[in-house]
C-alpha positions as CSV (number, residue, x, y, z in Angstrom):
1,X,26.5,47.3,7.8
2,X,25.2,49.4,10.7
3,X,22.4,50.4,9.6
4,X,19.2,53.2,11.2
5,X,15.8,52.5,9.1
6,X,13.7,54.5,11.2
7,X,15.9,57.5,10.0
8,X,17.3,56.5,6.3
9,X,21.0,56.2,7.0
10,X,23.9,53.9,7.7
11,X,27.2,54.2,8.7
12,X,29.4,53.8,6.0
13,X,32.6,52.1,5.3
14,X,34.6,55.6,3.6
15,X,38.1,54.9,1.4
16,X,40.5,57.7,1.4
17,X,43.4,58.1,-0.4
18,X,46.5,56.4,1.1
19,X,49.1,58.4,3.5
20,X,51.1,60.3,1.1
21,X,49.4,61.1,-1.5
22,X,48.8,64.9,-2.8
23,X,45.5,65.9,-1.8
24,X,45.4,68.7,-3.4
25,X,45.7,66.7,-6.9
26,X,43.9,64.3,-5.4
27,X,40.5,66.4,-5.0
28,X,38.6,67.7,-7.9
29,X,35.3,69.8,-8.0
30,X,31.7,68.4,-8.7
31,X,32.0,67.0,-12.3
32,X,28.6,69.6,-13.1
33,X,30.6,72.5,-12.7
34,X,32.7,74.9,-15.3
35,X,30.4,72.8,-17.9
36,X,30.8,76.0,-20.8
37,X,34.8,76.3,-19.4
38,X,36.6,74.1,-21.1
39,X,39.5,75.9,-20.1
40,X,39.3,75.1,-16.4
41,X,39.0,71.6,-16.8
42,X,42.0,72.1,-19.2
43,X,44.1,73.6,-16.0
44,X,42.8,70.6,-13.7
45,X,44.2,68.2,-16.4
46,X,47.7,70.6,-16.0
47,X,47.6,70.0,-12.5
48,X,46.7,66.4,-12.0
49,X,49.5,65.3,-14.5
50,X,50.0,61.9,-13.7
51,X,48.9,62.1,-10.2
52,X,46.2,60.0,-8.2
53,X,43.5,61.6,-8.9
54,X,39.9,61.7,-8.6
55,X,39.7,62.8,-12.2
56,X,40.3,59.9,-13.2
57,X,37.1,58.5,-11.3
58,X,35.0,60.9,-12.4
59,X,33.3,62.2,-15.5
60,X,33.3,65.9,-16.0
61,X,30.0,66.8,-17.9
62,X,32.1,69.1,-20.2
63,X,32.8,65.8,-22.3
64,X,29.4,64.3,-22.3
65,X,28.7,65.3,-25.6
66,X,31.7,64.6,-27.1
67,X,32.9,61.5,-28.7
68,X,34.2,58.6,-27.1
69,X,32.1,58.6,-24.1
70,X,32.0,54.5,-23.6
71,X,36.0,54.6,-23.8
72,X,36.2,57.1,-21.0
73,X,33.8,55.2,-18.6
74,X,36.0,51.8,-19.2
75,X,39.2,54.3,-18.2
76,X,37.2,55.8,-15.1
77,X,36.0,51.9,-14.4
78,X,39.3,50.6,-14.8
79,X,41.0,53.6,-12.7
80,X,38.8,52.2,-9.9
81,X,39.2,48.8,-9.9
82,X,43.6,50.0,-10.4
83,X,43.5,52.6,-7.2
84,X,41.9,49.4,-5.2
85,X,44.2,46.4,-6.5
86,X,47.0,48.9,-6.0
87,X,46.5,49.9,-2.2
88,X,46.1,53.9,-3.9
89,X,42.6,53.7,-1.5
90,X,42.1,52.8,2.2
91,X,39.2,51.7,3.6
92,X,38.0,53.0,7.2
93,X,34.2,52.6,9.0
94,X,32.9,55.6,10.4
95,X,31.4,58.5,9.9
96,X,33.2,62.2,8.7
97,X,33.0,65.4,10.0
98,X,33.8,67.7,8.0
99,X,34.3,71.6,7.3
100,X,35.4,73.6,4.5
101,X,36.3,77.3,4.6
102,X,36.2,79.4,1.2
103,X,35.7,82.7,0.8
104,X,36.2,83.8,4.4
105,X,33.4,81.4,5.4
106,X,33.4,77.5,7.4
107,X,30.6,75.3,6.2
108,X,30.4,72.4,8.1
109,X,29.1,68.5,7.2
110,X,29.1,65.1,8.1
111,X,29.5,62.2,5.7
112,X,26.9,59.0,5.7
113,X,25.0,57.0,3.4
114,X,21.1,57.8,3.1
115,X,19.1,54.6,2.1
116,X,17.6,54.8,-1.4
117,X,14.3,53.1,-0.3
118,X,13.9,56.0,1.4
119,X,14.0,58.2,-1.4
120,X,11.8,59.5,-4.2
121,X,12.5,61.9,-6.5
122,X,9.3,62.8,-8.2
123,X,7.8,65.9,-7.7
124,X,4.6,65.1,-6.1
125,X,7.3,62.4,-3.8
126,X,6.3,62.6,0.3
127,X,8.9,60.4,1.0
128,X,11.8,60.5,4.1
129,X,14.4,62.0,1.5
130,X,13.3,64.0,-1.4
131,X,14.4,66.2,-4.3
132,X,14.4,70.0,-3.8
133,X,14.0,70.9,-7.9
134,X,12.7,68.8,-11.1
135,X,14.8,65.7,-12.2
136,X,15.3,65.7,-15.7
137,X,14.5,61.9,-16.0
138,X,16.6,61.8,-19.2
139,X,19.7,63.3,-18.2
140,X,20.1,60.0,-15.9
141,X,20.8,57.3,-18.6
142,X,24.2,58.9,-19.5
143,X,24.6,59.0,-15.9
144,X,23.6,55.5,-15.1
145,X,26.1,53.7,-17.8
146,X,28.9,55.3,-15.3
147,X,27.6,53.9,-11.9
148,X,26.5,50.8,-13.9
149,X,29.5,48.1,-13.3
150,X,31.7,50.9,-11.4
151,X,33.0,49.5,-8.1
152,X,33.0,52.3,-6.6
153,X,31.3,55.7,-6.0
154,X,32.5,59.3,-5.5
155,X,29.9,61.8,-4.1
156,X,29.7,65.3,-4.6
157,X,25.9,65.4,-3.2
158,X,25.0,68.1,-0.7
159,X,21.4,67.2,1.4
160,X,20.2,69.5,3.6
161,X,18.5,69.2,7.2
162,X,16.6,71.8,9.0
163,X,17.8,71.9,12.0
164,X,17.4,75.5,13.7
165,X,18.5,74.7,17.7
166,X,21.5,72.5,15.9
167,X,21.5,69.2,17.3
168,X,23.5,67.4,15.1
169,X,26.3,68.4,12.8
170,X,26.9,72.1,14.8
171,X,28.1,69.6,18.3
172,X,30.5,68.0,16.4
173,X,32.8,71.1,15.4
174,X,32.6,71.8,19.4
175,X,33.8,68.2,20.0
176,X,36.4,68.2,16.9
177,X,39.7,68.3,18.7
178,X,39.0,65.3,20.1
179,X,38.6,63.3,16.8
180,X,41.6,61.7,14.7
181,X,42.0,64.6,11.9
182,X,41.9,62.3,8.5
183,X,42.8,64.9,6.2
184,X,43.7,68.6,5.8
185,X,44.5,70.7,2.8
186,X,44.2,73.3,0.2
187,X,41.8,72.7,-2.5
188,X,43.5,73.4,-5.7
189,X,42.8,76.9,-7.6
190,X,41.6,78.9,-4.5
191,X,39.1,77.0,-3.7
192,X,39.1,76.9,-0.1
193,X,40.4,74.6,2.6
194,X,38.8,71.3,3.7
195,X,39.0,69.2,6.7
196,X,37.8,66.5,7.9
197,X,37.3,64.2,11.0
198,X,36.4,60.9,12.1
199,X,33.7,60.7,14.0
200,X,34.1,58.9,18.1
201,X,31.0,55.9,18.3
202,X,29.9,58.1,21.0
203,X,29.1,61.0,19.0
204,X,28.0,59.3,16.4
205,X,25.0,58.0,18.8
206,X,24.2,61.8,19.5
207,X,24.4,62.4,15.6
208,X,21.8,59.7,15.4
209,X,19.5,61.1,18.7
210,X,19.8,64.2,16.7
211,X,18.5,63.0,13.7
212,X,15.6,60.8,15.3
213,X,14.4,64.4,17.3
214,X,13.8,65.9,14.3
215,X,11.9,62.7,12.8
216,X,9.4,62.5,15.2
217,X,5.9,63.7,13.6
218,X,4.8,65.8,16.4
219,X,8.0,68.2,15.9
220,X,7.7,67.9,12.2
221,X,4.0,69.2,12.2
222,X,5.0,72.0,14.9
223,X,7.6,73.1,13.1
224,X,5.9,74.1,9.6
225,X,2.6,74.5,11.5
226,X,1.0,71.5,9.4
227,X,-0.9,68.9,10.0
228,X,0.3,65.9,11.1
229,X,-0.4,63.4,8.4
230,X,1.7,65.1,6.8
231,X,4.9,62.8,5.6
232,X,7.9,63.6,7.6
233,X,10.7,65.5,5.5
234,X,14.0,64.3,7.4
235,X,16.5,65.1,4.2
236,X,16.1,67.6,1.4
237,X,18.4,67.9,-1.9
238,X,21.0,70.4,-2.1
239,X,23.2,69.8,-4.7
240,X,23.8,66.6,-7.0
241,X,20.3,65.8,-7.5
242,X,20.8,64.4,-10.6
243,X,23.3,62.3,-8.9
244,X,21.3,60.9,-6.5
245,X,18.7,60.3,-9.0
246,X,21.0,57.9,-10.7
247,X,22.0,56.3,-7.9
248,X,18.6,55.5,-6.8
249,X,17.8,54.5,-10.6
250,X,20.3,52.1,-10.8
251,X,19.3,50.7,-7.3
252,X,15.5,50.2,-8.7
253,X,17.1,48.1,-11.7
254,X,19.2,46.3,-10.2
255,X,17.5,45.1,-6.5
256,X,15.6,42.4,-7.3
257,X,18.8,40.1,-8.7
258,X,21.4,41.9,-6.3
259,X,18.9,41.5,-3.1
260,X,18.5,44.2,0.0
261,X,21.9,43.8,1.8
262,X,23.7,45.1,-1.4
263,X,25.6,47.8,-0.8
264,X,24.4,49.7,-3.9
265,X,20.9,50.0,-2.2
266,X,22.9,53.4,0.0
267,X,24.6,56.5,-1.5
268,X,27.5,58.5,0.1
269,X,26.3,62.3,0.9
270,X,27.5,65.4,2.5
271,X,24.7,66.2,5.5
272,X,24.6,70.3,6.4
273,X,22.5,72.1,8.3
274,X,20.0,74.7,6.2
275,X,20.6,77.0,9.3
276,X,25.0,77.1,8.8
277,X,26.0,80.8,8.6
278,X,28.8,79.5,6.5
279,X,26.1,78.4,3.8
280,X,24.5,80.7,1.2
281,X,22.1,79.8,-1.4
282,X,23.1,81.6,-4.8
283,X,21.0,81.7,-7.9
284,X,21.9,79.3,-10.9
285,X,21.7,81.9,-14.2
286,X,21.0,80.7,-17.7
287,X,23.0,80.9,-20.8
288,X,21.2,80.6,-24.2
289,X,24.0,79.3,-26.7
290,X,23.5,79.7,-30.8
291,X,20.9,81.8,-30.5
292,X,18.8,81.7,-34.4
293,X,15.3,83.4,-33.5
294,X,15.0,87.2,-32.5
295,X,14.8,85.9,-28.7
296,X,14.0,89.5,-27.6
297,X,10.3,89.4,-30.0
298,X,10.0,85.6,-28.7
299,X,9.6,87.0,-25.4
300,X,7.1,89.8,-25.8
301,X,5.1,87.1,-27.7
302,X,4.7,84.6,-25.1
303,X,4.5,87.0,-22.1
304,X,2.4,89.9,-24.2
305,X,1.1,92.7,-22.0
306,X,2.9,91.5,-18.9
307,X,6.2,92.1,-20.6
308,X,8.4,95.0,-19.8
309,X,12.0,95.2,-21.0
310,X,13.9,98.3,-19.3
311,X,17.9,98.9,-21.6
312,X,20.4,100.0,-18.8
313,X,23.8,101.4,-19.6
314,X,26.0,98.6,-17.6
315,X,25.6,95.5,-16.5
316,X,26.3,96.6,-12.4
317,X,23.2,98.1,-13.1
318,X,21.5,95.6,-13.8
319,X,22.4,93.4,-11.6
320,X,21.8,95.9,-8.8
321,X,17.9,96.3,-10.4
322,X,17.5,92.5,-9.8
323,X,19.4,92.0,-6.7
324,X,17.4,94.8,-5.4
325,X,14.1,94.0,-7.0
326,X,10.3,94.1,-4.6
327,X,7.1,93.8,-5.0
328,X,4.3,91.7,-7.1
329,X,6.4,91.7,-10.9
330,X,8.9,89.6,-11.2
331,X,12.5,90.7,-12.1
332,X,15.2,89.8,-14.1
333,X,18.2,90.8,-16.3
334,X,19.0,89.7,-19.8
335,X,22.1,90.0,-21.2
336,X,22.0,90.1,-25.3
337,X,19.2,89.0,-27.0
338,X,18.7,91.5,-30.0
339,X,17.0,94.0,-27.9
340,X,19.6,96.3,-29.2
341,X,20.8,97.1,-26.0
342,X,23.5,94.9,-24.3
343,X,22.1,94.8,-20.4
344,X,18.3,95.2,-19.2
345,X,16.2,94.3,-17.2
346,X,12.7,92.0,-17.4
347,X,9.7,92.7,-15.4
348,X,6.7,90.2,-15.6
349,X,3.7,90.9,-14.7
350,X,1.0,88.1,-13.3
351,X,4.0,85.3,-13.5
352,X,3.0,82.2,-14.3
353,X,5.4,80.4,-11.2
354,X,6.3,81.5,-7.7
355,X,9.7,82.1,-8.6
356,X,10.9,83.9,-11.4
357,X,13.4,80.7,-12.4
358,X,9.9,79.1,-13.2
359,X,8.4,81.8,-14.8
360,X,12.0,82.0,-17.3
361,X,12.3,78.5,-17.4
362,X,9.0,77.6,-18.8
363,X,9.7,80.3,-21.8
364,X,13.0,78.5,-22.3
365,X,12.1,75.0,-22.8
366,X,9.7,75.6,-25.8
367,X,11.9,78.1,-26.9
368,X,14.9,75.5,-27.4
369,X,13.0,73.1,-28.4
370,X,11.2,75.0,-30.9
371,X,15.1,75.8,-32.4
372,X,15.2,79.1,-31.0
373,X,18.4,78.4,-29.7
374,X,20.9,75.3,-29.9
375,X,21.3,74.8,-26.2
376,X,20.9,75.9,-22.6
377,X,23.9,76.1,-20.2
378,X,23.3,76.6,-16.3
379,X,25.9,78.5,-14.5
380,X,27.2,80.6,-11.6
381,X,28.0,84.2,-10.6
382,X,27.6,87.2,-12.5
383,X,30.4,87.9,-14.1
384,X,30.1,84.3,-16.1
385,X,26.4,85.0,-16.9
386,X,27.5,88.9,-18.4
387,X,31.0,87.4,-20.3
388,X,29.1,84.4,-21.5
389,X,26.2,86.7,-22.4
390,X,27.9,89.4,-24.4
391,X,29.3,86.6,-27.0
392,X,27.9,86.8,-30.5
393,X,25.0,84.5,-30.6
394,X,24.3,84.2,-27.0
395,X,22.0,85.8,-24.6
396,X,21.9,85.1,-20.6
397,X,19.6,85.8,-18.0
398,X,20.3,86.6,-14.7
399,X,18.1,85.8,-11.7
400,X,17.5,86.4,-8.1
401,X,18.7,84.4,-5.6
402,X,15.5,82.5,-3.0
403,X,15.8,82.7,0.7
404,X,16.9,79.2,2.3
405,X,15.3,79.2,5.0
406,X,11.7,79.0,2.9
407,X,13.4,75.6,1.3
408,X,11.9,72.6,3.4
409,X,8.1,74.3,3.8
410,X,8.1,75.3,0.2
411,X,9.3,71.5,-1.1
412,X,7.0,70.5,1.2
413,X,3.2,72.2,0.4
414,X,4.1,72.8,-2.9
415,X,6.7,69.4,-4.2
416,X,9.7,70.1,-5.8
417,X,10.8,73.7,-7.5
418,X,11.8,74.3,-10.8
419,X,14.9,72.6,-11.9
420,X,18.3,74.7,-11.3
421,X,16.3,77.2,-8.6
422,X,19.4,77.3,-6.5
423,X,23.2,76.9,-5.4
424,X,24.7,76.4,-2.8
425,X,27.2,79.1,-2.9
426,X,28.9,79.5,-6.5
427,X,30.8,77.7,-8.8
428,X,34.3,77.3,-7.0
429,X,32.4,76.6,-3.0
430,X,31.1,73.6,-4.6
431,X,32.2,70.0,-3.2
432,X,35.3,68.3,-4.3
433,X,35.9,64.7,-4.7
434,X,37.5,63.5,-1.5
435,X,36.1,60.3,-0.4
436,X,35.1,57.1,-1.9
437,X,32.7,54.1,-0.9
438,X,32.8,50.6,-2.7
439,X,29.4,49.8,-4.2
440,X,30.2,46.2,-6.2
C-alpha cells in the first residue's frame, strides 16, 4: 500500500467492472436517495434485470425497514464474493480522475482512500478529516452489519477540499487527454454522463504536493484568519457521512485483532474541490409522514411570539418567499400541516440556530418523538417536498439552501452543522456506484 500519513490518504488498489459489461446497468445511485420512492427503485430493478449490477452490492435504504434485512445482506455479501470468484471485477492500482456532467454542468473528482485514523466524526472533532453535519450514532449499526464480513466496499462518499487557486483536482482535467480513459457512459434515467481516468504516477505526485500545500498550518491559519493552534482541516464531508461513519466504526472494532496494515483501516471517496463551478450546494427539505397532532398549533407553541405563519395562494410562491428571503427572521415554507391553507410561509423570530435547518430541526425531533408524527423523511427539490407535502396526513417544510463557500470556516469555529443542512446538488446529481475496493 502506498500510503501519505502526513496528509490522510493512500493510493488505492480500485476494481472496475470487466471490459464488456453494461455500465449503464452496471451504475446505480447512492443507496440514501429516492428513500419515500419506491417506485424508482422499482424502475432500477426493471433495468438491471439480470445484469451485473451494483445493486446487487448495495443496500437501498428504501428496504431498511422492511423484513428480511439479514437475507438481503447475505445476497449483497454473496454477490461480492460471486463478481470476484467470477472475474465480473478487475483490479487496477491508481488513482481516478473523474468528471460527471448533469444538468448542463461538469463536476470534477478524483478517487483515493482517506485513512480512518485520521478521522473523527463527533461534533466538537478537530481532527485531519471531519464531518460537515451531526451523525446520528444510531443509524450506523444497521449500517455496520453490511460492511461487517463484506469483502468489498462501494463508495458513494463526496469530501470536500477548499482549494480556491486549484492545485489539485482542477490540473488534472487540463492534463486528461493524456490519461488511459477507464470508463465512459450514460448514467441510467438522465442522470448525467460520467468519466473517468487513471491517473499518470507523475500527476499523482503533484495531486499529493497539492494536498500537502494546503496542509501546512501557516496557510491554514491565513486562510480563515485563525490562529494557528488551530487543527488543520485538510478534508470536510460532503455527502455519505453516515457512510463514512460506519466505515470508521467498523475500523475502531475491529483494529486491535485485524492490526494497522489491514486494509479496512482506509475508505474509498470521491475528492472535489468546494470551489468547482460545476458544484452547487442544495437544501435537503423535510417530509413529516402520518402526521396525528395539529402540527400547525404544535408550532406556535414551541416558537410562541416569534412565530409568524403567512397562507400564500401557490406553492411558486412560496418557494420564491424563501428562496428570496433577507434579513434577521428566519424563513421557511410549509406545505400542509392543518393551517387550513395548503402553502405558507414561516418566519421565526430570535432563532434558536444559525441556520434555519437547526432552528426546524430541533422542533422536529421532540415533535416525532413525542408521536406527533410517525416519521421524518429527508429529501430533494421542490417539487418532491410540495407532492409529498400535499398528501393526506403529511406536511413538508421547505428550506433555504447555505452558501458553500462559508462550509470549512463554519465546521471549523463552530463543529459540525445540523444534520441534513445540505446537498450537493439534488437527488438525481448524486454519485453512482462505479468503482469498488476489496476490504477483507
Amino acid at each position: 500500500m502506498k500510503c501519505y500519513d502526513d496528509i490522510g490518504i493512500m493510493i488505492p488498489e480500485v476494481h472496475l467492472p470487466r471490459i464488456g459489461t453494461d455500465l449503464k446497468k452496471w451504475a446505480v445511485i447512492a443507496c440514501d436517495q429516492f428513500t419515500s420512492e419506491p417506485e424508482y427503485w422499482r424502475e432500477v430493478e426493471k433495468v438491471v434485470g439480470n445484469a451485473p449490477s451494483t445493486l446487487n452490492l448495495t443496500f437501498p435504504e428504501i428496504h431498511l425497514e422492511q423484513p428480511g434485512k439479514e437475507e438481503r445482506i447475505r445476497g449483497i455479501q454473496g454477490a461480492m464474493r460471486k463478481y470476484l470468484d467470477e472475474g465480473v471485477l478487475q483490479p487496477r492500482s491508481g488513482l481516478i480522475y473523474v468528471e460527471r456532467t448533469v444538468a448542463g454542468k461538469i463536476r470534477k473528482g478524483l478517487i483515493l482512500c482517506l485513512d480512518l485514523e485520521k478521522y473523527d466524526y463527533t461534533k466538537s472533532s478537530t481532527s485531519l478529516i471531519r464531518a460537515t453535519e451531526g451523525t446520528i450514532v444510531d443509524r450506523l449499526p444497521p449500517r455496520m452489519k453490511i460492511r461487517e464480513g463484506a469483502a468489498l466496499e462501494l463508495p458513494h462518499i463526496l469530501v470536500l477540499i477548499d482549494d480556491p487557486r486549484s492545485t489539485v483536482v482542477e490540473p488534472l482535467s487540463a492534463a486528461k487527454s493524456g490519461f488511459e480513459k477507464l470508463y465512459d457512459f450514460d448514467l441510467m434515467f438522465d442522470s448525467g454522463h460520467l468519466t473517468g481516468y487513471a491517473v499518470s504516477e507523475a500527476f499523482e505526485n503533484q495531486v499529493v504536493a497539492g494536498l500537502r500545500g494546503l496542509s501546512k498550518v501557516e496557510t491554514f491559519a491565513n486562510k480563515y484568519d485563525i490562529s494557528m493552534d488551530k487543527p488543520v482541516l485538510l478534508f470536510a464531508m460532503g455527502d455519505g457521512n453516515h457512510s463514512l461513519a460506519t466505515a470508521k466504526a467498523v475500523w475502531e472494532k475491529m483494529k486491535q485483532q485485524a492490526g494497522m496494515q489491514h486494509p479496512a483501516r482506509y475508505a474509498l471517496v470521491e475528492i472535489e474541490n468546494v470551489h468547482d463551478q460545476g458544484l452547487d450546494f442544495e437544501p435537503i427539505h423535510r417530509v413529516l409522514f402520518g402526521v396525528k397532532k395539529d402540527l400547525f398549533a404544535a408550532l406556535k407553541s414551541a416558537f410562541g411570539a416569534n412565530f409568524t405563519y403567512i397562507p400564500l395562494p401557490t406553492s411558486e410562491e412560496m418557494v420564491k418567499r424563501v428562496d428570496g428571503s433577507q434579513g434577521a427572521r428566519q424563513v421557511m415554507g410549509l406545505v400542509g400541516g392543518g393551517a387550513g391553507n395548503t402553502f405558507g410561509v414561516i418566519e421565526i423570530a430570535h432563532p434558536s440556530s444559525n441556520l434555519p435547518v437547526g432552528t426546524i430541526q430541533a422542533f422536529i425531533d421532540p415533535f416525532i418523538k413525542e408521536g406527533g408524527a410517525d416519521k421524518v423523511d429527508y429529501v430533494h427539490g421542490g417539487d418532491v417536498v410540495v407532492r409529498l407535502g400535499s398528501q393526506p396526513g403529511n406536511a413538508a417544510f421547505y428550506l433555504p439552501g447555505m452558501e458553500k463557500s462559508d462550509l470549512f470556516k463554519t465546521v471549523i469555529l463552530d463543529g459540525a452543522l445540523p444534520r441534513k443542512t445540505f446537498s450537493m446538488g439534488e437527488a438525481r446529481e448524486k454519485r453512482f456506484y462505479m468503482e469498488a475496493r476489496k476490504i477483507a
